[in-house]
N, C-alpha and C positions, 0 to 999 in steps of 0.2 A: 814119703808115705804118710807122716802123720799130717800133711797138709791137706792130703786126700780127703783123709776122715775125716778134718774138721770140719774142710767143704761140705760135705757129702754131710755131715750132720746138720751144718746150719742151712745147707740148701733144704734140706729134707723140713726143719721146723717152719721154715719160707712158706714152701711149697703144701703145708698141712698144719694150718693155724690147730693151738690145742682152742677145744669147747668153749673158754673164757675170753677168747677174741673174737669171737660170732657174734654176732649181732639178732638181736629176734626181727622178724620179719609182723610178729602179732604185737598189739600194743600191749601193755602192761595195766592190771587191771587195776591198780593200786596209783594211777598215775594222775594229776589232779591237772586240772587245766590252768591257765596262766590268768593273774587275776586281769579284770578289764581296766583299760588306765585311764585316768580321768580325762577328759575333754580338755583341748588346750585353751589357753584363758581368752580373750577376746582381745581385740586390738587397742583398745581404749584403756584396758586395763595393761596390758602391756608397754603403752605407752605413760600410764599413770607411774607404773614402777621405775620406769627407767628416769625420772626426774631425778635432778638432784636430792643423796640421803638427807636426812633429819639430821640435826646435830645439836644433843642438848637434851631436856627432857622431852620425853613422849609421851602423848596421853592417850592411855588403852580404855573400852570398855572389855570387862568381864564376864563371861558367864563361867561359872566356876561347876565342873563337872565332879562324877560320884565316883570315889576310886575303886574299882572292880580287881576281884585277886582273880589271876590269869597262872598256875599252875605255879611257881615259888615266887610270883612278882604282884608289884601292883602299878594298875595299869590307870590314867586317869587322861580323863578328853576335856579340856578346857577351849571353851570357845571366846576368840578375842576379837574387836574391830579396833581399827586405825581412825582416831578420830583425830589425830594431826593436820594439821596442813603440807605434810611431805611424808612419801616414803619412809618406812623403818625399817633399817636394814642390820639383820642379825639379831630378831627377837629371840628373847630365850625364858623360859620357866625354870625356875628350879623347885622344886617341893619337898620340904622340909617334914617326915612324919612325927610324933611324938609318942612316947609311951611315959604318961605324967607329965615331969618338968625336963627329961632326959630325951635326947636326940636320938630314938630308934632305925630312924632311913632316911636315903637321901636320892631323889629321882630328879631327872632333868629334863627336857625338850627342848627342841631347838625349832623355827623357822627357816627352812634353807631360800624359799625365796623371797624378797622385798614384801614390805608389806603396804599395798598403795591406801591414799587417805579413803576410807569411806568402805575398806576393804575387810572381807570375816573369813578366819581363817580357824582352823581346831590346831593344837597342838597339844601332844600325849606325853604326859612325865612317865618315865618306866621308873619304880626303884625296888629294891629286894623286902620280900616280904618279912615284917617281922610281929611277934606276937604282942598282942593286948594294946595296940594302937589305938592313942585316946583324939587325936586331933592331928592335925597338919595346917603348914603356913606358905605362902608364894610368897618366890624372888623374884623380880620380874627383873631384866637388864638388857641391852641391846646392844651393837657395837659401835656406837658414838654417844653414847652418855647412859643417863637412867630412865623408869620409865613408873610413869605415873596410872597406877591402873583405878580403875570406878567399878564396884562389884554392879553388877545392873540384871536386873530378870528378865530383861528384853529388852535387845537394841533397838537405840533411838531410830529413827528414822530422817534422813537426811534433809527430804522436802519438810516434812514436817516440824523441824523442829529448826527451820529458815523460816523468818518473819518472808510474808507477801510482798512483791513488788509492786509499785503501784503504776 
């Protein structure tokens, strides 16, 4: 008898989802659309990456971005180019904040994909906000050695900056 009622209850909760299993039929007004994803990179660049990595020092140019407070963080976009002759695989930022001569925070970015020679790419240190920050310093490192950066206010240009053939 009591196997009855167990049945008879769990066929019964089967058989009559409670309110919280329903699904809305109306969208949600509150509902945000999915961001657009970037374009996938070009053939050429894709084969520039896939060359064998760098290995040893690397030389970056810099464009060194403004760190913006994003709700208890600070958020910072530093634009970088590969001016190596190979691939850099595993760039990374760290940012060092200061308040005087004492280490207040400490934010990182990473590049997840290669970085081909010739190539510009943004990478965003995140670190926790802290009060009366007086400056900040870059680490720059990679995953086969160090990495030599040049602060610059605009990237060189590659034709340009190749003497003429004659």
């Amino acid at each position: 008898m009591k196997r009855f009622a167990v049945m008879s209850v769990l066929l019964g909760l089967v058989a009559f989802p409670p309110p919280a299993f329903a699904q809305s039929s109306a969208a949600k007004k509150d509902a945000v659309p999915a961001t657009a994803t970037p374009p996938p990179p070009s053939p050429e660049l894709l084969k520039a990456r896939m060359r064998p990595p760098l290995k040893g020092t690397a030389y970056v140019e810099l464009i060194k971005g403004n760190a913006k407070v994003v709700g208890k963080e600070l958020r910072n976009t530093h634009k970088v180019k590969n001016v190596s002759n190979a691939p850099i695989v595993g760039l990374r930022i760290d940012e060092y904040f200061y308040v005087g001569q004492k280490e207040a925070s400490v934010g990182s970015g990473k590049l997840r994909t290669a970085l081909a020679p010739g190539e510009v790419a943004e990478i965003t240190t995140e670190a926790p906000m802290a009060v009366g920050i007086t400056g900040s310093q870059l680490q720059f490192s990679h995953a086969n050695g160090q990495v030599k950066p040049t602060a610059v206010k605009k990237f060189t240009d590659d034709k340009a900056a190749a003497p003429a053939k004659k």
